[in-house]
FITI-757187 format. One record per residue (C-alpha): x, y, z. Coordinates in steps of 0.001 Angstrom, whole numbers, plus 500000, padded with zeros to 6 digits. Each point is the difference from the previous one (the first is absolute). Example, Ala and Ser with C-alpha at 12.3 -4.5 7.8 and 13.67 -1.06 7.14 Angstrom:
2
512300495500507800
501370503440499340
# end
This chain:
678
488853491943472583
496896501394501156
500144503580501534
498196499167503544
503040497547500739
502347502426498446
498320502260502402
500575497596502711
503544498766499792
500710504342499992
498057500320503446
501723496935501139
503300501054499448
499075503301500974
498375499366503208
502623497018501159
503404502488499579
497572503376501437
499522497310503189
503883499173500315
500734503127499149
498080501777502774
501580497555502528
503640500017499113
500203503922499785
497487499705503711
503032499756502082
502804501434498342
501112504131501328
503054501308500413
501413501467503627
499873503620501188
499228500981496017
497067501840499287
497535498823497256
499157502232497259
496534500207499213
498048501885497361
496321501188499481
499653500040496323
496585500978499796
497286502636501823
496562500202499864
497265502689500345
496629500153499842
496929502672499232
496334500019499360
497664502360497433
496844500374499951
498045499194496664
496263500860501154
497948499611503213
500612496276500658
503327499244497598
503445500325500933
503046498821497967
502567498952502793
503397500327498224
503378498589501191
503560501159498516
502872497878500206
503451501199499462
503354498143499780
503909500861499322
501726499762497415
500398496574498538
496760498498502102
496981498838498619
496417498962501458
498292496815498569
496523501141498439
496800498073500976
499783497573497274
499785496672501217
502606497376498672
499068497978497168
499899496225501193
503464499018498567
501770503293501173
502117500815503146
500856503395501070
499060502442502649
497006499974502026
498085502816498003
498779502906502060
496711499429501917
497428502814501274
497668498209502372
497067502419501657
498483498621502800
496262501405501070
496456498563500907
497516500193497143
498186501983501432
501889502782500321
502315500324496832
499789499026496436
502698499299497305
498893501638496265
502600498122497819
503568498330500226
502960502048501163
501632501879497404
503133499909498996
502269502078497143
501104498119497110
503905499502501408
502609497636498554
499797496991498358
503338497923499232
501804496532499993
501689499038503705
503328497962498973
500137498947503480
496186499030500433
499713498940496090
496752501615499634
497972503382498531
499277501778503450
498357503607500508
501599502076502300
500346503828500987
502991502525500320
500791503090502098
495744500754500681
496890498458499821
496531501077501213
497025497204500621
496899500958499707
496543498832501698
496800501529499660
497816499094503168
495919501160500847
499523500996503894
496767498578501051
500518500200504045
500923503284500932
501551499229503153
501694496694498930
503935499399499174
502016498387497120
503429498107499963
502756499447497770
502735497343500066
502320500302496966
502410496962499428
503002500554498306
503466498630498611
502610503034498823
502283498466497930
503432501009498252
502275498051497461
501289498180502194
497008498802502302
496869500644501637
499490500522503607
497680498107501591
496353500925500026
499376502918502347
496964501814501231
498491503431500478
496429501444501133
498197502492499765
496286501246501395
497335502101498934
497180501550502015
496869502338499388
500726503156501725
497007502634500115
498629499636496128
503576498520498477
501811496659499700
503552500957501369
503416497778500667
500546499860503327
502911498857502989
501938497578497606
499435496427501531
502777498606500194
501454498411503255
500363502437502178
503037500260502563
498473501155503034
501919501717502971
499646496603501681
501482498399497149
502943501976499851
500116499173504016
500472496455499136
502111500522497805
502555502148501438
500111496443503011
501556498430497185
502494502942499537
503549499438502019
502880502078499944
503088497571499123
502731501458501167
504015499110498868
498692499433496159
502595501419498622
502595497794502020
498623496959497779
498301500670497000
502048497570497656
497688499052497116
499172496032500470
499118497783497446
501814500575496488
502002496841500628
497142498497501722
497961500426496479
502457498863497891
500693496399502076
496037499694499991
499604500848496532
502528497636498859
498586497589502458
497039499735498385
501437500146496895
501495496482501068
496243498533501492
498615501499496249
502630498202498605
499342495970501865
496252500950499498
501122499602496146
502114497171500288
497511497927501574
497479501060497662
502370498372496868
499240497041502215
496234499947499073
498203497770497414
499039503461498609
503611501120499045
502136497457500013
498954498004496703
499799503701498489
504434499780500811
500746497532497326
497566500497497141
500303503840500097
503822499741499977
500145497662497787
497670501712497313
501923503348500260
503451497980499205
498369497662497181
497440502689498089
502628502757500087
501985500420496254
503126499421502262
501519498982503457
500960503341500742
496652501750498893
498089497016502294
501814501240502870
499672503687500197
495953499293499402
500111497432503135
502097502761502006
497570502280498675
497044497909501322
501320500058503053
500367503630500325
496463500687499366
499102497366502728
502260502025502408
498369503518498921
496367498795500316
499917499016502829
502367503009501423
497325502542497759
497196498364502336
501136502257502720
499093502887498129
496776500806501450
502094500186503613
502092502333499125
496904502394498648
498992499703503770
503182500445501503
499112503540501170
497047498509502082
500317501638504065
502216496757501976
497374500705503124
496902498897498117
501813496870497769
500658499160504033
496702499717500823
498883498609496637
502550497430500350
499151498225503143
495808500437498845
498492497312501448
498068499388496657
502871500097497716
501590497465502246
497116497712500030
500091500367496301
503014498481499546
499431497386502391
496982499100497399
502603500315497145
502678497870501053
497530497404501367
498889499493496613
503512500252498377
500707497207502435
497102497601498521
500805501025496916
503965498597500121
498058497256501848
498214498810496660
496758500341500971
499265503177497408
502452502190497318
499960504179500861
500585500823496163
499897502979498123
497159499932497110
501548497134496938
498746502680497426
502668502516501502
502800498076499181
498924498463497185
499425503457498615
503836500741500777
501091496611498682
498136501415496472
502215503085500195
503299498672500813
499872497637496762
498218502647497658
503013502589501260
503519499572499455
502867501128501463
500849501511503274
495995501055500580
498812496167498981
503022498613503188
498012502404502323
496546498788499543
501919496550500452
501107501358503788
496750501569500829
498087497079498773
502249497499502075
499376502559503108
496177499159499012
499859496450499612
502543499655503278
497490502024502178
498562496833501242
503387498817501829
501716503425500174
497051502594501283
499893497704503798
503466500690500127
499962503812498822
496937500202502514
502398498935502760
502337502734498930
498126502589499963
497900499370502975
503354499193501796
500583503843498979
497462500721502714
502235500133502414
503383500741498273
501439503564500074
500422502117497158
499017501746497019
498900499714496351
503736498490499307
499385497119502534
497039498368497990
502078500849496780
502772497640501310
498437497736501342
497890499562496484
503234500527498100
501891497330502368
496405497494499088
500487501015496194
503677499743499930
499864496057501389
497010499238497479
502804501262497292
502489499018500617
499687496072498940
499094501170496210
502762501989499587
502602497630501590
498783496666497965
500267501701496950
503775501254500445
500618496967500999
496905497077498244
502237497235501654
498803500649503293
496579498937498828
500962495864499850
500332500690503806
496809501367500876
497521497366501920
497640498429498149
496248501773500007
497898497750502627
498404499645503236
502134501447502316
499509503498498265
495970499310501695
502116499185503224
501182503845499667
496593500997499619
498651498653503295
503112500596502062
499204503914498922
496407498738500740
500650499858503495
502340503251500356
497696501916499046
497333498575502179
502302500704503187
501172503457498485
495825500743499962
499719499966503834
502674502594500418
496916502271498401
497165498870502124
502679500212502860
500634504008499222
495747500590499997
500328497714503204
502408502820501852
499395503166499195
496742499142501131
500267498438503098
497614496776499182
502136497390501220
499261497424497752
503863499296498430
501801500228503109
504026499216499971
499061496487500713
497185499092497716
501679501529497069
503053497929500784
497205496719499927
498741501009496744
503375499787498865
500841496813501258
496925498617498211
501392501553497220
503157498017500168
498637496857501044
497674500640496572
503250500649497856
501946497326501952
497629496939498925
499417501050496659
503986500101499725
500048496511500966
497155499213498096
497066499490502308
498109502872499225
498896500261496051
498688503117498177
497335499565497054
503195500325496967
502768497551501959
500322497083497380
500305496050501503
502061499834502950
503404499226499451
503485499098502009
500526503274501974
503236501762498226
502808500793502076
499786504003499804
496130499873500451
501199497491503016
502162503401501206
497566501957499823
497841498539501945
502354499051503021
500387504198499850
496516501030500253
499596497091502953
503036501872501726
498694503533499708
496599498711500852
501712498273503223
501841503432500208
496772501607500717
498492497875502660
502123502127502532
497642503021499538
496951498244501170
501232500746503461
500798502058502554
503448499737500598
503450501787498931
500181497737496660
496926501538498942
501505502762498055
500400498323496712
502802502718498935
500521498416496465
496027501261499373
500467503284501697
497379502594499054
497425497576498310
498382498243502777
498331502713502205
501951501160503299
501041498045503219
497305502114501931
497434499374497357
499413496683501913
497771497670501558
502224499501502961
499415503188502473
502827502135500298
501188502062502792
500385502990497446
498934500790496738
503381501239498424
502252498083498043
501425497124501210
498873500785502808
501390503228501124
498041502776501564
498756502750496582
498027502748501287
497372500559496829
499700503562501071
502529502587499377
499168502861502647
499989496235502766
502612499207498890
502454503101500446
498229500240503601
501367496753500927
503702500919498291
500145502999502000
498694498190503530
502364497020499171
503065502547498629
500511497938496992
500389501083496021
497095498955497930
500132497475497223
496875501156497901
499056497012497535
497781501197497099
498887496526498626
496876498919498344
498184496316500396
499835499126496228
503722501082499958
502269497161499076
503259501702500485
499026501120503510
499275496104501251
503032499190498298
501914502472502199
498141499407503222
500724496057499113
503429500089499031
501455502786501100
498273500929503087
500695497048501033
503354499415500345
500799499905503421
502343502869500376
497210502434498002
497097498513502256
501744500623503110
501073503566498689
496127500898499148
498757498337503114
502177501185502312
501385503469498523
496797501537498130
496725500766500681
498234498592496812
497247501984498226
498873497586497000
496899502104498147
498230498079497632
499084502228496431
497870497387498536
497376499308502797
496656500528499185
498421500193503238
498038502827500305
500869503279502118
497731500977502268
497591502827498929
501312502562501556
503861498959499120
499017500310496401
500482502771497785
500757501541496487
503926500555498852
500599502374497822
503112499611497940
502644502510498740
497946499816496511
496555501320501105
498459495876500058
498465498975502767
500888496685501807
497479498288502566
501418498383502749
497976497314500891
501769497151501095
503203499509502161
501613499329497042
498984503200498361
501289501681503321
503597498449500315
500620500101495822
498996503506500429
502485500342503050
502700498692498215
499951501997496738
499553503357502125
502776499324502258
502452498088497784
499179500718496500
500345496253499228
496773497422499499
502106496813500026
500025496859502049
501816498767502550
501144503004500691
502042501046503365
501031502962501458
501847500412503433
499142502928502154
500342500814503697
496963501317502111
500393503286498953
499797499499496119
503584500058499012
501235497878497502
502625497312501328
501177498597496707
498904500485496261
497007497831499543
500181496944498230
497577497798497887
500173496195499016
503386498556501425
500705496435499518
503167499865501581
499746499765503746
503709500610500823
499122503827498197
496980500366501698
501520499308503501
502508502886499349
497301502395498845
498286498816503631
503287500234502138
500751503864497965
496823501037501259
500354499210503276
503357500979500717
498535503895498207
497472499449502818
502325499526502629
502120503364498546
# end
C-alpha cells in the first residue's frame, strides 16, 4: 500500500467524522447551565534591535500545565495531526524585508498513539524568532499567527492572534495589538441583545438527559438497519457463507471454529465503532460555530455532489472503491499472521473490500448526523448499531452452521438491492441542496418542487421494480417475483402519497415526511403569512414583545432554524394538531427567530461579540444575531427550542426543546397561560 493513499484514506476518515462531528455537537447545550471554557495558552510579543536596519521580532507563547503547541513543521504527506503553528507577516516589498526563516527552539519530538505519527511539539514556553530589515521608515508590518493548542485528549480548533509593528522615531516597535476590537458601539449592540429574564429560578429543571438517551439509542437503531441492509449487498452477502463456513471447517475443532467466527465478528463491530474516534478528539469544539459550520452552504452542496454520485454508483454505471492494493495488502497479512491478530486483518479487510456497497450507506449516516442532536456518543452508536448488524450474521451462523442451508441463493436480486439504495440515496441528496436552498433564501427547492423531485424519484424506483426501467448490471428480464412485485406496489403508494404536496390545500402537509421537505411557507403558493402553517411569527424579538404587550397576551418565543429537521417535524406534527394550533394562534403572540439565516445585517446592526473567554465573535448575519441572542439569554444553543414569557420577561413555564408528543406539549401551552392569567 502506497503511502499517498495511506495518506488519503487517514484524511478521509479524518475529515468525514471532523464534518459530522462539528454538526451533531452544533446544536446540542444544556438549559440555564453555564459552559466552562478555558484559555490554555497566551501570547506576547517584543522587538530588538540588531543594527540600524535589523530587528529580530520575537513572540513567546506560554501554556498550562498539560498543553502543548504544534511546532511549524509541516506534515509529512502520509501523516495527520495538528495544523502546525503558522507565522504569516504581511507587508509591501517595498517597505520590509524578511532575512531568513522564523526560528524556532529545538522542542519535543515523540510518537502520538492517537495520531500514529512522530510529531514536534512544545511545552510550558516557546519563543519564535524572525529577523526582519526596515527599508521604509514610515511603513508598517503584520503578523497573523495560526495555531492549534492541543492536550491528550484533543486539540482545539485552529485559532488566531495578531500582532503589529511600526517604526516609531528611529525604532521598529509593537504597537495597539490588532486584534478585533470591541468598540463602545459594539458593546451598544450588544447589550440590545441583553434581556433580563425574570422568574428563572421558578423553572430551571435541566432538559434533555432523557431526551439524549432516547436519541442516542434511536440512532443506535437507524445505525443498526443501515447494517442490515448492507448484509443485503452483492458486496457482503456472498462474504456470509464462505467466511462462516471457513472459520467452522479450517479450525482444529468445532468449538475452536466458533469462538474465531464470534471473534470475527467482534472486530467488525469495534472497527467500525473505533471510526468515531477522530469525533470524539473534537468533541470540545464551541456548539455556536459547529452551528454555523453545519448548515455551510458549501458543505451542503458537497454532499449533494457526494450522494449524487453514490447514487450512480448503486446504479451500475461506475464502482466508488477503495485502492485493490489496500486490501490485497491486508489479505497478505491476515494469512501470513495467525491467531487472534490474523481474524482482525480478516474484519478490516472485509470493511475494505465492502466499501463499495457499505460507504453510500455509512455516507447517509453520517450526513443524516447533520441534523441529529448530540454528542461524540451519538456517532459512536449509531456506528456501533451499523457494526453490530454487519456482525452479527457471522457470529450467529457459526453457533448455529444449520441456518446456512436457509440462506437465499447468491443472484440477481442482491443487484435489485443495489439500485433500490440507488434511488434512496438520490432522493436523500436533495434534502442537501434543499438546506443551501434555505438558509439562503434562493428559492430554487421550494416545498413543492422538492416534493416533484421526489415523485420522479418514485416513479424512477417504481418502473424499475416492475421491470421497465433497466440499470447497466440487471441480467435478462425475468417473471417479476412476488416480493420484488411488493415492493413495487409500495414505492407506487408512497409516490401516490406524495402527490398531495404539490398543492395548496390542507392535505399538503405530508406529516409522515415531516422535517425533510422544506416548510409549508417555503412555497410557491403566496401565503397570507410567513409563519408556520400559517400562523402569524414575528421574526423580531423587540416586535414582537410590542405586539404581546398591545394585544395583552404571553409570548410563545420559537427559536428554530431552517436546516432544522426536528423543528419542521414539530411545526408539522405537533403544531398542528388542532387543539395546539388554535392554542398558538389564538393564545400567544409567536416570536419564531431563525439562528441559521444568513442574510446579512445591515451595516450598522453589525458588530463584534466578545465572549466570556476573551474571543471575539462577528455578528454578521441574522443568524449570527439570534444564535448569539439565544446563548446570552438562555445559556442553551439548541434547536427547536421554546420558551414562554409574558411581555415583561418573566418566565411562564420551564422551557422546553423537541417534543413529539402533542398531548404534552398542549399542557406545557395551557400551564403557561393559566401562570399568565395568575
Amino acid at each position: 500500500m502506497s503511502q499517498n493513499n495511506m495518506a488519503q484514506l487517514k484524511y478521509i476518515i479524518l475529515g468525514l467524522f471532523t464534518i459530522c462531528s462539528l454538526q451533531a455537537n452544533a446544536q446540542f447545550g444544556e438549559q440555564f447551565k453555564g459552559q466552562e471554557t478555558i484559555n490554555p495558552i497566551s501570547f506576547s510579543s517584543d522587538v530588538s534591535q540588531v543594527n540600524d536596519s535589523v530587528y529580530t521580532i520575537k513572540v513567546t507563547a506560554k501554556m498550562l500545565e498539560s498543553w502543548h503547541l504544534p511546532s511549524q513543521r509541516p506534515l509529512k504527506p502520509d501523516e495527520i495531526g495538528p495544523e502546525p503553528t503558522e507565522l504569516n507577516f504581511t507587508f509591501n516589498a517595498s517597505d520590509f524585508q524578511l532575512i531568513g526563516e522564523t526560528i524556532e527552539p529545538e522542542g519535543i519530538e515523540a510518537y502520538d498513539e492517537i495520531f500514529q505519527a512522530d510529531l514536534k511539539y512544545f511545552e510550558d514556553e516557546v519563543t519564535f524568532k524572525q529577523q526582519i530589515k526596515v527599508i521604509n521608515p514610515n511603513a508598517t508590518l503584520n503578523l497573523e499567527l495560526l495555531f492549534s493548542v492541543c492536550d491528550d485528549e484533543k486539540c482545539l480548533p485552529q485559532d488566531q492572534k495578531r500582532f503589529t509593528y511600526k517604526v516609531q522615531g528611529s525604532q521598529l516597535a509593537q504597537v495597539e495589538n490588532q486584534e478585533v476590537k470591541v468598540t463602545s458601539e459594539d458593546l451598544s449592540l450588544e447589550n440590545q441583545l441583553k434581556v433580563d429574564i425574570k422568574n428563572t429560578q421558578s423553572f430551571s429543571k435541566d432538559l434533555g438527559t432523557n431526551k439524549e438517551e432516547s436519541t442516542i439509542w434511536t440512532v443506535f437503531f437507524l445505525g443498526f438497519v443501515g447494517g442490515l441492509i448492507a448484509l443485503l449487498t452483492p458486496c457482503v452477502f456472498p462474504m456470509i457463507p464462505l467466511t462462516v463456513s471457513f472459520f467452522t471447517k479450517s479450525a482444529k475443532n468445532k468449538r475452536l471454529g466458533i469462538m474465531n467466527a464470534v471473534l470475527y465478528g467482534v472486530f467488525i463491530f469495534g472497527i467500525y465503532v473505533l471510526l468515531s474516534l477522530p469525533f470524539h478528539l473534537l468533541d470540545s469544539v464551541n456548539p455556536e460555530i459547529l452551528n454555523n459550520i453545519s448548515t455551510n452552504t458549501t458543505l451542503n452542496i458537497i454532499f449533494f455532489v457526494i450522494f449524487i454520485a453514490f447514487a450512480f454508483s448503486f446504479f451500475g454505471y461506475y464502482e466508488i472503491t477503495l485502492p485493490v492494493s489496500w486490501s490485497s495488502k491486508l489479505d497478505q497479512k491476515a494469512t501470513s499472521v495467525g491467531g487472534i491478530i490474523g481474524i482482525f486483518f480478516m474484519a478490516l479487510t472485509l470493511a475494505i473490500v465492502s466499501f463499495s456497497c457499505t460507504g453510500p450507506i455509512l455516507g447517509s449516516l453520517l450526513g443524516g448526523s447533520l441534523t441529529a442532536d448530540g454528542g461524540a456518543m451519538l456517532l459512536s452508536f449509531g456506528m456501533g448499531g451499523f457494526g453490530l448488524a454487519l456482525a452479527l450474521p457471522f457470529a450467529l451462523f457459526a453457533l448455529f452452521p444449520n441456518w446456512l442451508n436457509s440462506l437465499p441463493k447468491s443472484g440477481g436480486w442482491l443487484n435489485t438491492v443495489k439500485v433500490v439504495l440507488g434511488f434512496i440515496e438520490l432522493g436523500l441528496a436533495f434534502k442537501f441542496l434543499s438546506n443551501a436552498d434555505l438558509v439562503q433564501h434562493w428559492g430554487i427547492l421550494k416545498r413543492e418542487v422538492f416534493i416533484a423531485i421526489w415523485i420522479i424519484v418514485g416513479i424512477g424506483l417504481t418502473l424499475y421494480l416492475f421491470g421497465i426501467l433497466r440499470f447497466p448490471h440487471d441480467g435478462p428480464k425475468k417473471k417479476l417475483k412476488r416480493s420484488r412485485l411488493i415492493i413495487g406496489v409500495i414505492s407506487l403508494a408512497f409516490t401516490v402519497y406524495l402527490i398531495p404536496g404539490l398543492t395548496n390545500t390542507s392535505y399538503a402537509n405530508l406529516k409522515l415526511l415531516s422535517g425533510f421537505p422544506p416548510p409549508l411557507f417555503y412555497s410557491i403558493y403566496p401565503k397570507e403569512t410567513n409563519g408556520p402553517l400559517g400562523l402569524k411569527a414575528y421574526k423580531d424579538f423587540e416586535k414582537g414583545v410590542q405586539a404581546a404587550k398591545n394585544e395583552n397576551k404571553p409570548i410563545l418565543l420559537d427559536f428554530t432554524g431552517w436546516a432544522c429537521v426536528n423543528c419542521r417535524k414539530m411545526e408539522e406534527q405537533v403544531w398542528s394538531v388542532p387543539e395546539v394550533y388554535e392554542s398558538i394562534k389564538d393564545d400567544y403572540i409567536l416570536i419564531s427567530l431563525y439562528v441559521d439565516d444568513r442574510q446579512t445585517l445591515p451595516e450598522n446592526k453589525q458588530f463584534n461579540f466578545k465572549r466570556d473567554n476573551g474571543s471575539v465573535k462577528k455578528i454578521r448575519t441574522i443568524g449570527d444575531k439570534w444564535a448569539t441572542f439565544q446563548t446570552l439569554n438562555f445559556k442553551n444553543n439548541s434547536q427547536p427550542f421554546y420558551v414562554l414569557l409574558n411581555s415583561d420577561l418573566e418566565l411562564l413555564n420551564s422551557p422546553v426543546g423537541y417534543e413529539p408528543n402533542a398531548k404534552a406539549y398542549l399542557n406545557w401551552l395551557q400551564k403557561g397561560l393559566q401562570n399568565f392569567k395568575k
